[in-house]
C-alpha positions as a Markdown table, in Angstrom:
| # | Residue | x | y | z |
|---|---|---|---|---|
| 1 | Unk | 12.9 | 94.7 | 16.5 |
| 2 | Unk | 14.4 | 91.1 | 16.6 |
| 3 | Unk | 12.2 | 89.8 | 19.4 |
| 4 | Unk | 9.0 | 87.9 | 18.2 |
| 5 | Unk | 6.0 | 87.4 | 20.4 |
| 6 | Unk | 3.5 | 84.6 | 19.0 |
| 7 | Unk | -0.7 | 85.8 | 19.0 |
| 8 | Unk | -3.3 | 84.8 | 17.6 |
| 9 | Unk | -5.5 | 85.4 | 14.6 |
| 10 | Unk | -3.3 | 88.0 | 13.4 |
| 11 | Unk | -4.8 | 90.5 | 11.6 |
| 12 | Unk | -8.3 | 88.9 | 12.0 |
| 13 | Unk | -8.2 | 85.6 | 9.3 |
| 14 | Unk | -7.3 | 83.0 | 11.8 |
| 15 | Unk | -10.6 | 81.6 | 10.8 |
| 16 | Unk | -10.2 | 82.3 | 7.1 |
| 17 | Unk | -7.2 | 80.3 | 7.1 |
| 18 | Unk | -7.8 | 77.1 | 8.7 |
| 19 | Unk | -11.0 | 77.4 | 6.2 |
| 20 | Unk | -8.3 | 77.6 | 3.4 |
| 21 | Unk | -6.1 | 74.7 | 4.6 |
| 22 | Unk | -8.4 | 72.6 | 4.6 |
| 23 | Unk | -9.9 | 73.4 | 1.2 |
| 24 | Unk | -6.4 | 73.2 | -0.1 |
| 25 | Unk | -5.4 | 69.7 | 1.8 |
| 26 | Unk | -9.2 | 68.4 | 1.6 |
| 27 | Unk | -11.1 | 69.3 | -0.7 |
| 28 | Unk | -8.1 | 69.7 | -3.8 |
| 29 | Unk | -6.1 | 67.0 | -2.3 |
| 30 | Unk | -3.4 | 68.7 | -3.1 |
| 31 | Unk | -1.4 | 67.9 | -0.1 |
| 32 | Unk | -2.5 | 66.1 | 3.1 |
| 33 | Unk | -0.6 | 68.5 | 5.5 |
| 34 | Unk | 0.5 | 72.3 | 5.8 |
| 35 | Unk | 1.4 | 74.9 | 8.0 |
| 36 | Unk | 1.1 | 79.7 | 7.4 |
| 37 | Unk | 2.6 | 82.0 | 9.3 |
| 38 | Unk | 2.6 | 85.7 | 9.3 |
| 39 | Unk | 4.7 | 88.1 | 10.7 |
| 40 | Unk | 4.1 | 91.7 | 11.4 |
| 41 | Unk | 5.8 | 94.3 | 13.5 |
| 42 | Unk | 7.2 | 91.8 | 16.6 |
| 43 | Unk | 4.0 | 89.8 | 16.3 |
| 44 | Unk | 4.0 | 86.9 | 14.1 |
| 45 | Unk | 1.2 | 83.1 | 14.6 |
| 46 | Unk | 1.0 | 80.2 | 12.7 |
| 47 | Unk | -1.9 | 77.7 | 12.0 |
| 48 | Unk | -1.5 | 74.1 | 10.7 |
| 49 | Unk | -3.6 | 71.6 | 9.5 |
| 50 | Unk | -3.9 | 68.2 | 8.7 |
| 51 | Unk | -1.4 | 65.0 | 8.7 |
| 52 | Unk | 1.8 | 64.1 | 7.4 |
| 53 | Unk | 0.6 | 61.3 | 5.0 |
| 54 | Unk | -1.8 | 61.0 | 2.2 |
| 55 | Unk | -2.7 | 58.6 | -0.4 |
| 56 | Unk | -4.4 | 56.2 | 2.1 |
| 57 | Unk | -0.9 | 54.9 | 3.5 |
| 58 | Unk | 0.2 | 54.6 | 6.5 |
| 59 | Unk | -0.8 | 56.6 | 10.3 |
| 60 | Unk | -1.6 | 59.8 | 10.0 |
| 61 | Unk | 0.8 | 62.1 | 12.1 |
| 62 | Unk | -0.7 | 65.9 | 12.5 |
| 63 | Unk | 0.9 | 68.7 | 11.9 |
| 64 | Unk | 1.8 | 71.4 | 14.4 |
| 65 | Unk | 4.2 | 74.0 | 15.0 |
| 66 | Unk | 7.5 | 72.2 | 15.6 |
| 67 | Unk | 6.8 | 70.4 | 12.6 |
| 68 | Unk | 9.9 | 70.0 | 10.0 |
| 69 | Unk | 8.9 | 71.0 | 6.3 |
| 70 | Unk | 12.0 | 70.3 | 3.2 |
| 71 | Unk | 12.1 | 73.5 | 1.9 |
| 72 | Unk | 13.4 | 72.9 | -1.5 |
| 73 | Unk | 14.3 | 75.3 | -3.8 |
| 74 | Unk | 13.8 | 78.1 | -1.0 |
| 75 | Unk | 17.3 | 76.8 | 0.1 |
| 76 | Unk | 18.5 | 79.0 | -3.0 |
| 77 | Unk | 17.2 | 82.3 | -1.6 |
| 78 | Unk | 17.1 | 81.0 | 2.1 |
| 79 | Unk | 20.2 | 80.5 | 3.3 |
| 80 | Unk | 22.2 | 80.7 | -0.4 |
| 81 | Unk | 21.3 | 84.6 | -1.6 |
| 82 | Unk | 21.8 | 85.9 | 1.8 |
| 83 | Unk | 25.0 | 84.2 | 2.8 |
| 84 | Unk | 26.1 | 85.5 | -0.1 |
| 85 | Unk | 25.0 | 88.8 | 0.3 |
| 86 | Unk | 26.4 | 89.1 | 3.5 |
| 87 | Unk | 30.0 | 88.0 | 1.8 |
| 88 | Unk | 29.3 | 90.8 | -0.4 |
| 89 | Unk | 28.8 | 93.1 | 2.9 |
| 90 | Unk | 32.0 | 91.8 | 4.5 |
| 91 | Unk | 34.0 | 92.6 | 1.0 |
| 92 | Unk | 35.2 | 88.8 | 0.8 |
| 93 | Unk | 33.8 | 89.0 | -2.7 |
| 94 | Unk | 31.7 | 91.6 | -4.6 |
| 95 | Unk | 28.7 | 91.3 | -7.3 |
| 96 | Unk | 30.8 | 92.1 | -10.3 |
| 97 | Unk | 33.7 | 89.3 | -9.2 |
| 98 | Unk | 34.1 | 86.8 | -12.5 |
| 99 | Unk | 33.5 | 83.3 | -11.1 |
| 100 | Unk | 36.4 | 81.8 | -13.6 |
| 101 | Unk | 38.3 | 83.0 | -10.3 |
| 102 | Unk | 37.0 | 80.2 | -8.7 |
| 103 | Unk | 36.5 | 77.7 | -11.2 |
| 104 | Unk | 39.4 | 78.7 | -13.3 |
| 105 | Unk | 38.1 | 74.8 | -15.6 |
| 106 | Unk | 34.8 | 76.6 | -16.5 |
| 107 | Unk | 34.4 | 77.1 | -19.8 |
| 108 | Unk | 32.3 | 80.1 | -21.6 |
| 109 | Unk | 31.0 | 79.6 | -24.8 |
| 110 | Unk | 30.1 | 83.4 | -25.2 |
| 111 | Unk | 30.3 | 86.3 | -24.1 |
| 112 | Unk | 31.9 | 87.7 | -21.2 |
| 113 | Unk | 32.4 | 85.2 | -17.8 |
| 114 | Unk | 29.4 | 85.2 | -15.3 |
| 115 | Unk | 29.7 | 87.0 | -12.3 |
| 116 | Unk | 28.9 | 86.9 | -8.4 |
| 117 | Unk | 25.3 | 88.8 | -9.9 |
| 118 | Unk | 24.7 | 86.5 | -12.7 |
| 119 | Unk | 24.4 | 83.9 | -10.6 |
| 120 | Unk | 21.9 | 85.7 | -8.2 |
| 121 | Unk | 19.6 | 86.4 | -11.0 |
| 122 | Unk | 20.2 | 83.1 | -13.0 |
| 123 | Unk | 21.4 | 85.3 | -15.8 |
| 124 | Unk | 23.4 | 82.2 | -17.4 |
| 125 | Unk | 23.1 | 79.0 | -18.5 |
| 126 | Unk | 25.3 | 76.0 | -17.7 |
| 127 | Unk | 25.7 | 73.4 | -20.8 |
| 128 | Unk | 24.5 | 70.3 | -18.9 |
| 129 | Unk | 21.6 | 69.0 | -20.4 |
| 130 | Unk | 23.3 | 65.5 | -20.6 |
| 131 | Unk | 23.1 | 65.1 | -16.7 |
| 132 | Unk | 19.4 | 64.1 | -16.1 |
| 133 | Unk | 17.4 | 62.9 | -13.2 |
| 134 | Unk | 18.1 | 60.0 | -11.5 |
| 135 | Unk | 21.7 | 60.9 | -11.8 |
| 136 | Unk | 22.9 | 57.6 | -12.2 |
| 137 | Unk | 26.2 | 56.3 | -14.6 |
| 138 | Unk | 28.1 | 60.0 | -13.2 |
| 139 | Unk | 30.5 | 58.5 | -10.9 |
| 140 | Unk | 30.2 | 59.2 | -7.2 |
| 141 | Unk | 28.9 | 62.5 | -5.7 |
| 142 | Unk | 32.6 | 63.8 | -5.9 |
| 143 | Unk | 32.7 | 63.3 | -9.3 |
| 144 | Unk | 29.2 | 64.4 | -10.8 |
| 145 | Unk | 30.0 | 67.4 | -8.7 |
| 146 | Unk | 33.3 | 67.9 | -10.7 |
| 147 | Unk | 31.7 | 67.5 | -14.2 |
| 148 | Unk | 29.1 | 70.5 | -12.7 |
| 149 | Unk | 31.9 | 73.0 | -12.1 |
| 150 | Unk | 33.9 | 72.5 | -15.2 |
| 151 | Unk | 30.6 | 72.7 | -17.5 |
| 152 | Unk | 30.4 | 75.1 | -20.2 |
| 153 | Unk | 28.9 | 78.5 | -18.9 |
| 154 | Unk | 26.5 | 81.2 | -21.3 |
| 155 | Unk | 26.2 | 84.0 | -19.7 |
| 156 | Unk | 22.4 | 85.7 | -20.7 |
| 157 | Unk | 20.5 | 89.4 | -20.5 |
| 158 | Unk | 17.6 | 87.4 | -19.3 |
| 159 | Unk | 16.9 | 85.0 | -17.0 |
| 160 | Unk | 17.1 | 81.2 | -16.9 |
| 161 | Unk | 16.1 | 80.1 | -13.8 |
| 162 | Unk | 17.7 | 76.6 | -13.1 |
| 163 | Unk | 19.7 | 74.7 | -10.4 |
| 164 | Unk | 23.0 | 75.1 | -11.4 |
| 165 | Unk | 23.9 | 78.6 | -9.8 |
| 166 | Unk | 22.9 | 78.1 | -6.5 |
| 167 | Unk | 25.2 | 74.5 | -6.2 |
| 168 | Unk | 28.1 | 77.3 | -7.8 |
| 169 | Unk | 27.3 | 80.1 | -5.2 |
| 170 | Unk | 27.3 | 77.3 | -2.4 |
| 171 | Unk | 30.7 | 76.2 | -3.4 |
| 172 | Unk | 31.9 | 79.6 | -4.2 |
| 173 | Unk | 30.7 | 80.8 | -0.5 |
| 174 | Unk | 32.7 | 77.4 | 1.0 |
| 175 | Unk | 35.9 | 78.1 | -0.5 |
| 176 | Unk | 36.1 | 81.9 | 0.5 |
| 177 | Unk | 35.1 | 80.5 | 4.4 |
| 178 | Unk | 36.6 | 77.8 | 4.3 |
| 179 | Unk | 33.7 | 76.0 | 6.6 |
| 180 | Unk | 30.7 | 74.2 | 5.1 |
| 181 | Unk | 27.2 | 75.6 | 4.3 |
| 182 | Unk | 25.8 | 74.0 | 7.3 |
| 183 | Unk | 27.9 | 75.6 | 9.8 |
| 184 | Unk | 28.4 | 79.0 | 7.8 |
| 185 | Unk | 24.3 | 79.3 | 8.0 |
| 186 | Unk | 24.4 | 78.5 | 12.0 |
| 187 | Unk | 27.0 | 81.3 | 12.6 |
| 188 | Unk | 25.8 | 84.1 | 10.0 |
| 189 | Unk | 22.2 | 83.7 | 10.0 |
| 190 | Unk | 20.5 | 80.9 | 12.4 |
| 191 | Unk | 22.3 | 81.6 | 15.4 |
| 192 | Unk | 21.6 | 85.3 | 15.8 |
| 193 | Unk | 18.1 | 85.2 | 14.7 |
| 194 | Unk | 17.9 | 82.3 | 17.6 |
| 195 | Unk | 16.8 | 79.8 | 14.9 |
| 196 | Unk | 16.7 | 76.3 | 16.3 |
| 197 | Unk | 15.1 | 73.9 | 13.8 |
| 198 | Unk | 16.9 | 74.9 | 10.8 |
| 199 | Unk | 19.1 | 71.8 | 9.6 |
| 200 | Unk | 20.6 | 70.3 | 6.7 |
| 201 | Unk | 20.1 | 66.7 | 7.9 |
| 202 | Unk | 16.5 | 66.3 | 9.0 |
| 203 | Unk | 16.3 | 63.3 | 11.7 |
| 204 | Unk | 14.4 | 60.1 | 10.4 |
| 205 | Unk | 11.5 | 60.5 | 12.3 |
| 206 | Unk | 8.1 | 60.9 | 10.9 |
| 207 | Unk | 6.3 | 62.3 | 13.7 |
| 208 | Unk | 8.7 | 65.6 | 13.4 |
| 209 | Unk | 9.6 | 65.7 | 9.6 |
| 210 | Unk | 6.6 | 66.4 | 7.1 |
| 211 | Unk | 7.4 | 63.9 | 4.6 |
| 212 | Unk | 6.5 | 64.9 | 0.8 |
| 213 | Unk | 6.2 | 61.5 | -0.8 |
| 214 | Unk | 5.2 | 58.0 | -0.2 |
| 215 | Unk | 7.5 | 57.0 | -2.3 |
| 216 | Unk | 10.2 | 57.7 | -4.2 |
| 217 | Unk | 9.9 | 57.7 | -7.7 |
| 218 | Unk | 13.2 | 55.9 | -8.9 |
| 219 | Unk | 14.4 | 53.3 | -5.9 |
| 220 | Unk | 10.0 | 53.0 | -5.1 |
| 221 | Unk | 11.1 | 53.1 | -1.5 |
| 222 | Unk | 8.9 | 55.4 | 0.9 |
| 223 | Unk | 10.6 | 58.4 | 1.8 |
| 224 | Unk | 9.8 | 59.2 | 5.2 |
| 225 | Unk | 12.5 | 62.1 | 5.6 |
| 226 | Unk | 15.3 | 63.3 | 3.6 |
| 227 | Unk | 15.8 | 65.6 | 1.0 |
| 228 | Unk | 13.4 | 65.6 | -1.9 |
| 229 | Unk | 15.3 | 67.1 | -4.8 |
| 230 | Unk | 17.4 | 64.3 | -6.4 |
| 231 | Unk | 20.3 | 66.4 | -7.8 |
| 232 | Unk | 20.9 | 67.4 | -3.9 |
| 233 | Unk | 20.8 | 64.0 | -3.0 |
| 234 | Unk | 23.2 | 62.7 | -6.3 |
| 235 | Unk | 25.8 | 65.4 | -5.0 |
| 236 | Unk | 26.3 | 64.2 | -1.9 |
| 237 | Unk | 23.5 | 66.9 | -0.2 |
| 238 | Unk | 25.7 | 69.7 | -0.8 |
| 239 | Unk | 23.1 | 72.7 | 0.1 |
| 240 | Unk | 22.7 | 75.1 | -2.9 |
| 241 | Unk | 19.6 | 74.5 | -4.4 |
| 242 | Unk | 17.6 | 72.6 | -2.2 |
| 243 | Unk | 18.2 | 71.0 | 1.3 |
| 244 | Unk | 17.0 | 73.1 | 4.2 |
| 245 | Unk | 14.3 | 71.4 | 6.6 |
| 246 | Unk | 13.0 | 74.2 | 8.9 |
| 247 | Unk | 9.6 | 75.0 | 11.0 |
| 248 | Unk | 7.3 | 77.4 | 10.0 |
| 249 | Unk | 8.1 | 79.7 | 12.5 |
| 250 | Unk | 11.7 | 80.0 | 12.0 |
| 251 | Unk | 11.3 | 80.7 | 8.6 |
| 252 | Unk | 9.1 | 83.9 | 9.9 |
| 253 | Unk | 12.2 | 84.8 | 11.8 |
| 254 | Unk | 14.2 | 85.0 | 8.9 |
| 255 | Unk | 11.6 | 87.3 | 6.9 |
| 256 | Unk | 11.7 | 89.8 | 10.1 |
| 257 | Unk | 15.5 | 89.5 | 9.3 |
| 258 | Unk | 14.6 | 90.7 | 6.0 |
| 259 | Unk | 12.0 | 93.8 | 6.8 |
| 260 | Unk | 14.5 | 94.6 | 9.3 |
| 261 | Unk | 16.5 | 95.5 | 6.0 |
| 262 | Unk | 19.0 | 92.7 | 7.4 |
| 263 | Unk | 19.9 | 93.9 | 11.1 |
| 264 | Unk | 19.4 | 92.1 | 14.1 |
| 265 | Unk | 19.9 | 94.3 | 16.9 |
| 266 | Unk | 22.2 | 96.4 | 16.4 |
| 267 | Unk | 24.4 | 94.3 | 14.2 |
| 268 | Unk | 24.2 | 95.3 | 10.4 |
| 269 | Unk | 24.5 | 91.6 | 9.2 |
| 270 | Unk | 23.7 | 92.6 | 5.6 |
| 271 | Unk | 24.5 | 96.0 | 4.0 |
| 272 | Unk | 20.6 | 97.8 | 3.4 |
| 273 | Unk | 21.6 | 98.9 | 0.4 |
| 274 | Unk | 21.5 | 95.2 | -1.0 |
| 275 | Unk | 18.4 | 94.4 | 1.2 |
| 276 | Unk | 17.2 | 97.1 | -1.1 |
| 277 | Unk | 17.8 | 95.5 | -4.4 |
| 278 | Unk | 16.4 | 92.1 | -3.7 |
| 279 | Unk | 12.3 | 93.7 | -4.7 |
| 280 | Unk | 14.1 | 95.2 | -7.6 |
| 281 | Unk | 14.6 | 93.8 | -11.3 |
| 282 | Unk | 17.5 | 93.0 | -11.7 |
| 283 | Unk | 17.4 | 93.4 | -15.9 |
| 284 | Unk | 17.2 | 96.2 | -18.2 |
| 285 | Unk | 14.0 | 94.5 | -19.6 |
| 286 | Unk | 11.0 | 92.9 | -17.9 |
| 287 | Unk | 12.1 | 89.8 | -16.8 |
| 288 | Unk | 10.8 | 90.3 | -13.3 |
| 289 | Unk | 13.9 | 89.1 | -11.0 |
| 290 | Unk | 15.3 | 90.5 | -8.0 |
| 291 | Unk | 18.3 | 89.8 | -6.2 |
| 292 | Unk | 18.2 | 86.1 | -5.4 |
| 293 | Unk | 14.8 | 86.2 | -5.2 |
| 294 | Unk | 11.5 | 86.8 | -7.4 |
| 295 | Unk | 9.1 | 89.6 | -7.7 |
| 296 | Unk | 5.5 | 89.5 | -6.4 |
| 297 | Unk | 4.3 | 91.7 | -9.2 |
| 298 | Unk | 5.9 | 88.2 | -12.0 |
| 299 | Unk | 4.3 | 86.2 | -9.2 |
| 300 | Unk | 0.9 | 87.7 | -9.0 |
| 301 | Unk | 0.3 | 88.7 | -12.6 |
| 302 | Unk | -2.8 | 87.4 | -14.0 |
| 303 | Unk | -4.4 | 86.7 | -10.4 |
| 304 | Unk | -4.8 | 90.5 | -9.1 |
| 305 | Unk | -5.5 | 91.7 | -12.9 |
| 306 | Unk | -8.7 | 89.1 | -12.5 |
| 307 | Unk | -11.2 | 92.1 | -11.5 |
| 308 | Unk | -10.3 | 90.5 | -7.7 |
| 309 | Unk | -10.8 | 92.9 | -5.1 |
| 310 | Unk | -8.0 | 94.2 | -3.5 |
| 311 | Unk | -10.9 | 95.1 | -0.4 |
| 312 | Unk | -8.8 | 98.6 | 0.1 |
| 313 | Unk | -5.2 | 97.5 | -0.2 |
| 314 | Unk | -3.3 | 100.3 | -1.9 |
| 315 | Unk | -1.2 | 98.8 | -4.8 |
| 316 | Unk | 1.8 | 101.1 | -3.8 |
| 317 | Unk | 1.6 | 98.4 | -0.6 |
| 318 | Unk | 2.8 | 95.4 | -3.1 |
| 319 | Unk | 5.8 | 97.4 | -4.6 |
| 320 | Unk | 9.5 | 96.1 | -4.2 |
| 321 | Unk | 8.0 | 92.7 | -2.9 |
| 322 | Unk | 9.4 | 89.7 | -3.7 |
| 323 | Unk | 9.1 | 86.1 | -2.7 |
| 324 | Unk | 10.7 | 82.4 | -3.4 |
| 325 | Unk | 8.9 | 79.4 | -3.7 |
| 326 | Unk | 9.9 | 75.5 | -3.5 |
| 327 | Unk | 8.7 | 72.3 | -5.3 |
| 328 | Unk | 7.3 | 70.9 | -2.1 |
| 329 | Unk | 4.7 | 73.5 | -2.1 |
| 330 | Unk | 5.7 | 75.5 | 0.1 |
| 331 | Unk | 6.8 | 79.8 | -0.5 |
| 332 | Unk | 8.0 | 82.7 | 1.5 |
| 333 | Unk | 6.7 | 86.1 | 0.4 |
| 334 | Unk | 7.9 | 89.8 | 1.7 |
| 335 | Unk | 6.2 | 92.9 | 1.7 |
| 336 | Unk | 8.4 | 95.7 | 3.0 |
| 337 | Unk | 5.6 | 98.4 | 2.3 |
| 338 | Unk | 3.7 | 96.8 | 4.5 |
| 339 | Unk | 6.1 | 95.3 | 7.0 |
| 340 | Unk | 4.7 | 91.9 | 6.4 |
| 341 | Unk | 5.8 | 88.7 | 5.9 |
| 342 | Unk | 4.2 | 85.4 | 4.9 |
| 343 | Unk | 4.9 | 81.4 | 5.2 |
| 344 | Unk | 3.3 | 78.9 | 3.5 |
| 345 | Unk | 4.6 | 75.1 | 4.3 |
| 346 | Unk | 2.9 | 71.8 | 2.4 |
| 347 | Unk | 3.8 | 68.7 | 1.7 |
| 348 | Unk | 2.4 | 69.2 | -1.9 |
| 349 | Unk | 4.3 | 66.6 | -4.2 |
| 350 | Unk | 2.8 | 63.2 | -4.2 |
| 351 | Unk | 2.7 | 60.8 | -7.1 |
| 352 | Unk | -1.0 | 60.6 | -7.0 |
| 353 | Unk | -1.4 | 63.8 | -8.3 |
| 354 | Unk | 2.1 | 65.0 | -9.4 |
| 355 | Unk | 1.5 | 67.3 | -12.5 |
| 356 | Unk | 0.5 | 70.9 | -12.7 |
| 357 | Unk | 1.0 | 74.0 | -10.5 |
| 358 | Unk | -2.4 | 75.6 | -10.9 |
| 359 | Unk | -4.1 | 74.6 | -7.5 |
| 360 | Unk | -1.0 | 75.2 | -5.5 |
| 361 | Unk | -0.5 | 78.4 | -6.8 |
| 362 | Unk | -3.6 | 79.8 | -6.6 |
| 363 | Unk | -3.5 | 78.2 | -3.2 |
| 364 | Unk | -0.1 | 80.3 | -2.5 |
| 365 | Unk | -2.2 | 83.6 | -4.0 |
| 366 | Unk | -5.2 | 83.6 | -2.0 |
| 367 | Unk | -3.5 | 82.7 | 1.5 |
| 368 | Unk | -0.8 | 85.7 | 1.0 |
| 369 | Unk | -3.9 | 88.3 | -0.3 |
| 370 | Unk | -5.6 | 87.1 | 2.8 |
| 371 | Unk | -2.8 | 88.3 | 5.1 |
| 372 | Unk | -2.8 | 91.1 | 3.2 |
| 373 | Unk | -6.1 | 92.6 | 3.3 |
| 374 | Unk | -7.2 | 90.7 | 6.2 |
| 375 | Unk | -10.2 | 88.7 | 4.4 |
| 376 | Unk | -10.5 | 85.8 | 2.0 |
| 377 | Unk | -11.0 | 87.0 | -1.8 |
| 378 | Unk | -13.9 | 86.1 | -3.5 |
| 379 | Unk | -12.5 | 84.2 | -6.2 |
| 380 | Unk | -10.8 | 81.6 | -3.4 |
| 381 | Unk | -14.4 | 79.5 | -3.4 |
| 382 | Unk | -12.6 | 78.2 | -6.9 |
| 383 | Unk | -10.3 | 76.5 | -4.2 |
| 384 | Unk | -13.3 | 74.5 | -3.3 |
| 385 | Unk | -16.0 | 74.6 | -5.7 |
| 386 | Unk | -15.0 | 72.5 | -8.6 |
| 387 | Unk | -14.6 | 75.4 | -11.3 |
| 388 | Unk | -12.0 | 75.4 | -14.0 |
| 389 | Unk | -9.7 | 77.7 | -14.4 |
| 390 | Unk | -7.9 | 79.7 | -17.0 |
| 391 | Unk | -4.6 | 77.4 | -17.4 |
| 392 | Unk | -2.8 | 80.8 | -18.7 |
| 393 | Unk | -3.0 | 82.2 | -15.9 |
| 394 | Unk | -0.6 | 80.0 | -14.3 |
């Protein structure tokens, strides 16, 4: 079941949802744009709402389906954790492989050398405190790249989520293909799921690509298009942990490619068994991380605990889900149980009101519990009607 056919008002809340963006985008001002999708069975729609800039500047450009979103740190999950699981399936390198095979200048400062899986999970951390944002004083991309790969490595038993292993797994992937990201992505996973608006090198053209500032923090220049996170940028826009610009409905395509326990057709792109072990935790102790992705249950904790009601959604529905989110705003979730998938696409991060996650992620809650159960929770007026809330519950 590759083949998507678009409705509408999936599972009844097409209503619920443009009620939602526009609370979110509106009324919160956290963003001034966004895009959902779901996808269930072969069926899958979308809604958008409002414009690609905020803050009073410049001509507001609506968003709609075709509409380019920089995905950020879903680049690490989406294409990075699957092309690497599908190396894994094609034996060019396995979970336990020691990554001192390819980086035979890292150092580690204890402990045994991280592997293929440490990486996936985060379960190390890179001594390289001493490179911060903007990057500048490094060298060129070349050689702040270089100074990355020979850091000192830690491997942990917990996890450290950062950007460092996903620039490691992107290069790790390149030197086994010998192609780039860009083109491994088309050919193992774009391609075949028919995905069209996935790119690396959005076009500078503001009525297609959502931008998610007015302007840059550092150079004070408006940033119309490009990639958002700076360390991408500094290393020359090697993918890894950010860089993917893709529509809202391509991104759906890729989450059927996931509840299709990584198959399209009859082509076993990805082994099941690893498919599998992305909703699982990874660690011995509750640290809540799958493989290259996070859990919903880390994710939802102190939202669904709230006394919110779950309007007859059987919690064994939310088990072995998992999702990833980005800095933009925006998140993919995944509920095998329930064959479902969800999209959410903003343009959250302006300097207006940079600062704290609670909004957007209660945002991210209620839209995914309303394609869930098919109605808005209760608690969402909060969206919309001024109340505090609990900051620990973010």
């Amino acid at each position: 079941m590759n083949t998507l056919h678009e409705v509408s008002y999936l599972n009844g809340v097409g209503d619920q949802f443009h009620a939602l963006l526009s609370a979110q985008a509106c009324a919160r001002r956290q963003c001034s744009g966004a895009s959902i999708g779901i996808v269930k069975g072969s069926e899958f729609t979308t809604y958008s709402a409002g414009f690609h800039s905020s803050c009073g500047v410049g001509v507001g450009v609506k968003v709609s389906p075709p509409s380019l979103f920089d995905s950020a740190s879903i680049t690490k999950a989406i294409p990075i954790a699957l092309l690497v699981l599908w190396a894994v399936t094609e034996k060019h390198i396995a979970l336990e492989t020691k990554i001192s095979v390819f980086f035979p200048r890292l150092r580690v400062e204890h402990g045994e050398c991280p592997t293929i899986k440490d990486l996936l999970t985060y379960a190390c951390r890179f001594d390289l405190d001493f490179i911060e944002s903007p990057y500048t004083g490094y060298g060129d991309a070349d050689v702040l790249l270089d100074k990355i790969l020979s850091a000192n490595v830690t491997t942990l038993h917990t996890r450290s989520y950062g950007n460092y292993p996903p620039i490691f797994l992107g290069v790790i992937l390149e030197k086994i293909t010998g192609g780039t990201i860009q083109q491994l992505s088309r050919e193992v996973i774009f391609d075949p799921l028919g995905i069209t608006s996935a790119t690396f090198s959005p076009p500078d053209d503001p009525s297609l690509v959502v931008q998610t500032e007015i302007m840059d923090r550092h150079t004070k220049e408006p940033r119309r298009s490009g990639v958002h996170d700076e360390l991408t940028v500094a290393i020359g826009g090697r993918p890894g942990s950010a860089g993917l610009f893709v529509n809202t409905s391509d991104l759906l395509r890729v989450q059927r490619f996931l509840l299709n326990m990584g198959s399209i057709g009859t082509r076993q792109i990805i082994a099941p068994e690893l498919i599998r072990e992305i909703g699982k935790n990874q660690f011995k102790q509750d640290d809540g991380f799958g493989l290259g992705f996070g859990l919903w249950s880390v994710f939802s904790k102190g939202y669904d605990d709230d006394g919110v009601e779950l309007r007859g959604l059987d919690p064994r529905m939310l088990q072995d889900a998992y999702f990833k989110l980005g800095f933009t705003g925006c998140g993919v979730f995944i509920f095998p149980r329930c064959d479902l998938g969800v999209v959410i696409n903003t343009n959250y991060i302006h300097p207006a009101w940079r600062g704290s996650s609670l909004w957007i992620n209660w945002f991210r809650w209620v839209v995914v519990m309303t394609a869930l159960t098919g109605a808005v929770p209760s608690s969402a007026k909060i969206l919309w009607n001024g109340a505090d809330l609990n900051m620990s519950k973010v």
